[in-house]
N, CA and C atoms as an extended XYZ file, in Angstrom:
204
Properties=species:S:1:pos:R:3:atomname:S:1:resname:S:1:resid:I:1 pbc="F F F"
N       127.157      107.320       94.055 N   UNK     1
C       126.989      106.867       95.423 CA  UNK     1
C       125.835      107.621       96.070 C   UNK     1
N       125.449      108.947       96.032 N   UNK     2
C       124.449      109.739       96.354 CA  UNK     2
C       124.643      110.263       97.481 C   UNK     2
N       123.501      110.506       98.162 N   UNK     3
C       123.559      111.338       99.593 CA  UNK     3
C       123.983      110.948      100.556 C   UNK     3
N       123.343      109.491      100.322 N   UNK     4
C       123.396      108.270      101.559 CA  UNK     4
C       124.201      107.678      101.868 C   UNK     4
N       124.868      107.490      100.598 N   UNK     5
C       126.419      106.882      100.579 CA  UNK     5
C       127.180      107.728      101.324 C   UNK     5
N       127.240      109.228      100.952 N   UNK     6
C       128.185      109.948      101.528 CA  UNK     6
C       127.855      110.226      103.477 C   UNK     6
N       126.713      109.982      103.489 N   UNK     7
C       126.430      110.392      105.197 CA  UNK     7
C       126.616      109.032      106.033 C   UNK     7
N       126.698      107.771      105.012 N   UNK     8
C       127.186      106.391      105.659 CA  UNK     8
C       129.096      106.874      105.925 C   UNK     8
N       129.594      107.521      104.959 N   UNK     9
C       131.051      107.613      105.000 CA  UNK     9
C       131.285      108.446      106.444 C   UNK     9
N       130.183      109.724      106.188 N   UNK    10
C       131.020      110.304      107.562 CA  UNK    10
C       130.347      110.129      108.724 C   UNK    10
N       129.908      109.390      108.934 N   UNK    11
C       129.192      108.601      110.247 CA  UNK    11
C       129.870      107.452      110.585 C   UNK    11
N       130.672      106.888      109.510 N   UNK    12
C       131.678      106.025      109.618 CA  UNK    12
C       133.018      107.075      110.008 C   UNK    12
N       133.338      107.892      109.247 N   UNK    13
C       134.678      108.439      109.991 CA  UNK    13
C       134.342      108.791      111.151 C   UNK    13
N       133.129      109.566      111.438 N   UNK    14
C       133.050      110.037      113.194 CA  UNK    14
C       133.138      108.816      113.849 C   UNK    14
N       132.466      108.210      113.959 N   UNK    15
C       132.349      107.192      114.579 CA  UNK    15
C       133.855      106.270      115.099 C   UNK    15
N       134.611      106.276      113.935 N   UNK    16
C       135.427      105.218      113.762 CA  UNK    16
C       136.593      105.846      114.236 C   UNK    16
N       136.985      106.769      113.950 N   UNK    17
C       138.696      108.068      113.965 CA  UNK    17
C       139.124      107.018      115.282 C   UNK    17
N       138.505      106.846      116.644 N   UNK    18
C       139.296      106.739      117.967 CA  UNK    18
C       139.953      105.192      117.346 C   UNK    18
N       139.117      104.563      116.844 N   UNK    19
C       139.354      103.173      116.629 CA  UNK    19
C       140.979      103.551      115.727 C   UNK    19
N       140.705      104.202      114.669 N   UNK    20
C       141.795      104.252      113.480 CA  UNK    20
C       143.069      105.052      114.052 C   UNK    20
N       143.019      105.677      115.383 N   UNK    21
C       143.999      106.487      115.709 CA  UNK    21
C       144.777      105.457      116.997 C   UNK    21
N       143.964      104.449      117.505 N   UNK    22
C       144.332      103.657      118.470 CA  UNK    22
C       145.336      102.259      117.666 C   UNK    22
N       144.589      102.103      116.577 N   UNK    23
C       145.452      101.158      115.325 CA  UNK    23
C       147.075      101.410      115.256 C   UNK    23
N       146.791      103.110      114.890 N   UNK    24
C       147.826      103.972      114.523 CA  UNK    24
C       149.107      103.857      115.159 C   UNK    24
N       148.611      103.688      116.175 N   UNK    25
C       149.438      103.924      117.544 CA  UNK    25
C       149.934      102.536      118.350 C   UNK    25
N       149.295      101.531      118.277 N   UNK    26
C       149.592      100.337      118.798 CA  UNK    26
C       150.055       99.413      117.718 C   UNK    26
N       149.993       99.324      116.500 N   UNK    27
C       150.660       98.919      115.248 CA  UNK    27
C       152.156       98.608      115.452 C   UNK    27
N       153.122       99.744      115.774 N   UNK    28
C       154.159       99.333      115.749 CA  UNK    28
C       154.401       98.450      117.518 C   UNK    28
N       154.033       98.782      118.149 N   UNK    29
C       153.999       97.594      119.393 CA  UNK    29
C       153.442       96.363      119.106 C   UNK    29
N       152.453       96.307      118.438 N   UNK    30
C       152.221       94.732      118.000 CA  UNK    30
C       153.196       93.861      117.060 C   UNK    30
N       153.638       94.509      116.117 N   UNK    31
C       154.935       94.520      115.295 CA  UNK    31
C       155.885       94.126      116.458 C   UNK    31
N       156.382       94.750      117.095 N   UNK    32
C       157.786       94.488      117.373 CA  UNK    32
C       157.372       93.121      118.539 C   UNK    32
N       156.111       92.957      119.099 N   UNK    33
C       155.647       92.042      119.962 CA  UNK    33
C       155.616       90.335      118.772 C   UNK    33
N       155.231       90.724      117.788 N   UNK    34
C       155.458       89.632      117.005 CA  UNK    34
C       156.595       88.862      115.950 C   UNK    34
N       157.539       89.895      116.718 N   UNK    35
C       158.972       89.969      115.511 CA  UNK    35
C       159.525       88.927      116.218 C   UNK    35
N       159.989       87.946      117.082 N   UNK    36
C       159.933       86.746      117.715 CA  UNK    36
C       159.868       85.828      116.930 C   UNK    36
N       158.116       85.811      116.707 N   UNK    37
C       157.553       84.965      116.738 CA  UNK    37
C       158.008       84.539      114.626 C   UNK    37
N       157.608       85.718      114.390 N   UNK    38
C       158.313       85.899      112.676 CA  UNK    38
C       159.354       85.142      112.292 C   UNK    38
N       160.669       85.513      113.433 N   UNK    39
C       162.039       84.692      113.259 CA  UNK    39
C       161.985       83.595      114.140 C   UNK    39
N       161.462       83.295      114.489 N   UNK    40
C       161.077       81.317      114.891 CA  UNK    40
C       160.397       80.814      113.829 C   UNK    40
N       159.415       81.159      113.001 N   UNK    41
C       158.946       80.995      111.966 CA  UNK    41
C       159.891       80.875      110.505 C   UNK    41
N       160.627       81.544      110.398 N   UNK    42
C       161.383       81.531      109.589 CA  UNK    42
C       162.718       80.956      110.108 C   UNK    42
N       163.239       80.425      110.712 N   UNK    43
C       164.154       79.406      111.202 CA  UNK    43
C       163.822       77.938      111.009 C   UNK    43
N       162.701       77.699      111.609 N   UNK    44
C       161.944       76.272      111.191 CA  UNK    44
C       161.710       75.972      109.824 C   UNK    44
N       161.209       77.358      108.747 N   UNK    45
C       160.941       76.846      107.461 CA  UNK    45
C       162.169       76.513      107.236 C   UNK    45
N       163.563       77.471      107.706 N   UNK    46
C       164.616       76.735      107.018 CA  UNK    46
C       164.968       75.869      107.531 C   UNK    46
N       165.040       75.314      108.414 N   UNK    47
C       165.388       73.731      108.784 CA  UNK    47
C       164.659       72.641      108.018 C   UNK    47
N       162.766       73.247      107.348 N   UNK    48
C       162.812       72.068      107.147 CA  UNK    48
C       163.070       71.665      105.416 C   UNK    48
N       163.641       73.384      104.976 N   UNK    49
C       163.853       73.394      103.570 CA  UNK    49
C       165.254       72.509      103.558 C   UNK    49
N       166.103       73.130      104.435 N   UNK    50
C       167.164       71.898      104.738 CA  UNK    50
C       167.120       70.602      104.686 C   UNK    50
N       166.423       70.010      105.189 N   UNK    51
C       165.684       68.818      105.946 CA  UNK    51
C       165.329       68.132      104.281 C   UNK    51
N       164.572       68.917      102.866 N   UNK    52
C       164.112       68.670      102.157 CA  UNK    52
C       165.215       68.659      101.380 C   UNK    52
N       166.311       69.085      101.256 N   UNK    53
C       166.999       69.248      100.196 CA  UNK    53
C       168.425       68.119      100.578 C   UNK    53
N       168.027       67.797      101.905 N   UNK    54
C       169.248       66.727      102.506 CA  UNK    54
C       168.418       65.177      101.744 C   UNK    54
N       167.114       64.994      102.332 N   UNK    55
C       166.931       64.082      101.283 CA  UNK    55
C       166.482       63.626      100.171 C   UNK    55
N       165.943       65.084       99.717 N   UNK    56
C       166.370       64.659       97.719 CA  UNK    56
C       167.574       64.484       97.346 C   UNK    56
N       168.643       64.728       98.510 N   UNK    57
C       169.581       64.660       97.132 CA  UNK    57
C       170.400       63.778       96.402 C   UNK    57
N       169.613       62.457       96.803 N   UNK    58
C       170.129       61.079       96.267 CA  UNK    58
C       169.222       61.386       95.247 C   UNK    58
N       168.317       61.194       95.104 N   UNK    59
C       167.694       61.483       93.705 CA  UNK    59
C       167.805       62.430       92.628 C   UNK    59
N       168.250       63.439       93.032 N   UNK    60
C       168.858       64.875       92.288 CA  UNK    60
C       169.730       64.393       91.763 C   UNK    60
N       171.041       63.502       92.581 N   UNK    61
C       172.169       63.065       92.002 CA  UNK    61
C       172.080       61.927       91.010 C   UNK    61
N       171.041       60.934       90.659 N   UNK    62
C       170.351       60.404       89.778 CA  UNK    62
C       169.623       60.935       88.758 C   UNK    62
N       169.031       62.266       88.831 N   UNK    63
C       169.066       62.897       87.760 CA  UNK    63
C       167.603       63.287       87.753 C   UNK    63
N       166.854       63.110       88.512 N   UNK    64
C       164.943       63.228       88.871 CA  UNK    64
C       165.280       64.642       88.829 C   UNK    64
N       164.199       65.081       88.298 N   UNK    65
C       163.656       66.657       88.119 CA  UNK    65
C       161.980       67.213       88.550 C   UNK    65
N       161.720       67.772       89.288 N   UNK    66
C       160.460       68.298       89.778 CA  UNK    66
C       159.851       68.619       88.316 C   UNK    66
N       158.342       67.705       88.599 N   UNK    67
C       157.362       68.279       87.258 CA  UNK    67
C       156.693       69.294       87.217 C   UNK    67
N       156.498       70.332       86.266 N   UNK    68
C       156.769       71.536       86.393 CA  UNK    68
C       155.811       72.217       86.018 C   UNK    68
């Protein structure tokens, strides 16, 4: 990597630390701000996995198999 490489790295950590410590710190508030939104998301997939398995299953019971 050489000299340059390494004085790009710590001109990047100086530079950057407030950014990576503000991440640090607001991470779990964005998390729990989107945990909502996660389980509405995952309620709907299962309704519509429901939804999918209510009407295959005249055909399941005929004997059709997903190609694989």
């Amino acid at each position: 990597m050489g000299f340059v490489g390494l004085m790009f790295w710590l001109l990047l950590f100086v530079l950057c630390w407030p950014l990576a410590l503000l991440a640090l710190v607001l991470w779990p508030l964005v998390w729990l701000i989107t945990l909502p939104f996660r389980l509405i998301g995952l309620s709907v997939e299962a309704v519509f996995a429901l939804l999918k398995a209510v009407l295959f299953l005249p055909a399941r019971l005929l004997g059709w198999r997903e190609a694989r």
